[in-house]
C-alpha positions as CSV (number, residue, x, y, z in Angstrom):
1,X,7.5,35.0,5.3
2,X,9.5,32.6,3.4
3,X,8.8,31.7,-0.3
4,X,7.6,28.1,0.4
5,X,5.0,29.7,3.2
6,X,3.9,32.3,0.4
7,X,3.4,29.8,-2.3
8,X,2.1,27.2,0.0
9,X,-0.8,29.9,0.8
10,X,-1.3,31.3,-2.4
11,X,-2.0,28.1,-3.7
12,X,-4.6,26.7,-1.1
13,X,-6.3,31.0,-1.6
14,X,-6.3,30.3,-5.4
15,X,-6.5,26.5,-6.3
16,X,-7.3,24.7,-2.8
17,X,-4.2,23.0,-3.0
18,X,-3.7,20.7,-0.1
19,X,-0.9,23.0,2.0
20,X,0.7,19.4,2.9
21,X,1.2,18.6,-0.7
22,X,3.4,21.5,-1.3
23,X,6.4,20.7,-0.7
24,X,9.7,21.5,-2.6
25,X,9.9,18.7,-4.8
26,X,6.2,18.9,-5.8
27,X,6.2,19.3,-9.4
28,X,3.5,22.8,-10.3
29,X,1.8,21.6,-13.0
30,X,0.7,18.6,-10.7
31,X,-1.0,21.4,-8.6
32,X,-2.8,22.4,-10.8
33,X,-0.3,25.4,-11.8
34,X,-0.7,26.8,-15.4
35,X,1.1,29.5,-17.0
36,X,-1.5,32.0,-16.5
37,X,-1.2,31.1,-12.7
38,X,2.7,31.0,-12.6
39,X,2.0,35.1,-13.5
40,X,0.1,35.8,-10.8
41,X,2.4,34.4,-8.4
42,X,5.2,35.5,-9.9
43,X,3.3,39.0,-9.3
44,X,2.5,38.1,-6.1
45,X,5.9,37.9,-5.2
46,X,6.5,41.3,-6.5
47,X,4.1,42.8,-4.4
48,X,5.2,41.5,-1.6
49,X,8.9,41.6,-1.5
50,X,9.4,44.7,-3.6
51,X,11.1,43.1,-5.8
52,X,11.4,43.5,-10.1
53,X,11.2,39.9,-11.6
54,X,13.4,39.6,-14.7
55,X,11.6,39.3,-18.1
56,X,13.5,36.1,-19.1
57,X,13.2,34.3,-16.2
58,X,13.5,30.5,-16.6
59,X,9.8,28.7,-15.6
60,X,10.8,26.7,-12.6
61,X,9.2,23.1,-13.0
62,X,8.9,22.6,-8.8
63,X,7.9,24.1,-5.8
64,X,11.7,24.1,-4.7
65,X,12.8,25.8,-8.1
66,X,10.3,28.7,-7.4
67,X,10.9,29.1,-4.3
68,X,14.9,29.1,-4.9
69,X,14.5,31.4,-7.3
70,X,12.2,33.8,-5.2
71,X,14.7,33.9,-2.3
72,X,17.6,34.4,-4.5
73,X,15.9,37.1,-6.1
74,X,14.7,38.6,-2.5
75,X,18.5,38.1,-1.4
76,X,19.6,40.0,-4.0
77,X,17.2,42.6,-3.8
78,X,18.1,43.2,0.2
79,X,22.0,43.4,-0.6
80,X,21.9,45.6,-3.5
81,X,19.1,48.3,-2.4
82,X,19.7,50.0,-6.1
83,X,17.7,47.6,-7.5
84,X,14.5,47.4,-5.7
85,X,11.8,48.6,-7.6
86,X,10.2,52.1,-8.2
């Protein structure tokens, strides 16, 4: 599953967002995403791909900047098996 199909679904399960309104320039906060929600996802994420988000991690702003960030982080995660998490 690609990052824009997980957040697109973990955003219609938790805040009913319209699927069809996210898109990658969608800004999160217009979603109705808060900071309390960006840690679920971000969690969500971990569960699901395996993978260890970094600590100091820059909040993306957009539905694109997450899901760049995601699939960088997944990328990463694939080429360097070392650092997949325990």
């Amino acid at each position: 599953m690609k990052a824009i199909e997980l957040i697109r679904e973990f955003l219609h399960e938790r805040l009913a967002a319209d699927p069809a309104a996210v898109v990658p320039e969608a800004a999160l906060a217009d979603l109705g995403v808060d900071s309390l929600m960006m840690l679920e996802l971000m969690f969500e994420f971990e569960d699901r791909f395996a993978i260890k988000l970094e600590s100091d991690l820059k909040a993306p702003q957009t539905v694109g900047e997450l899901a760049t960030l995601m699939e960088g982080l997944i990328a990463r995660q694939t080429s360097d098996p070392s650092s997949a998490a325990a």
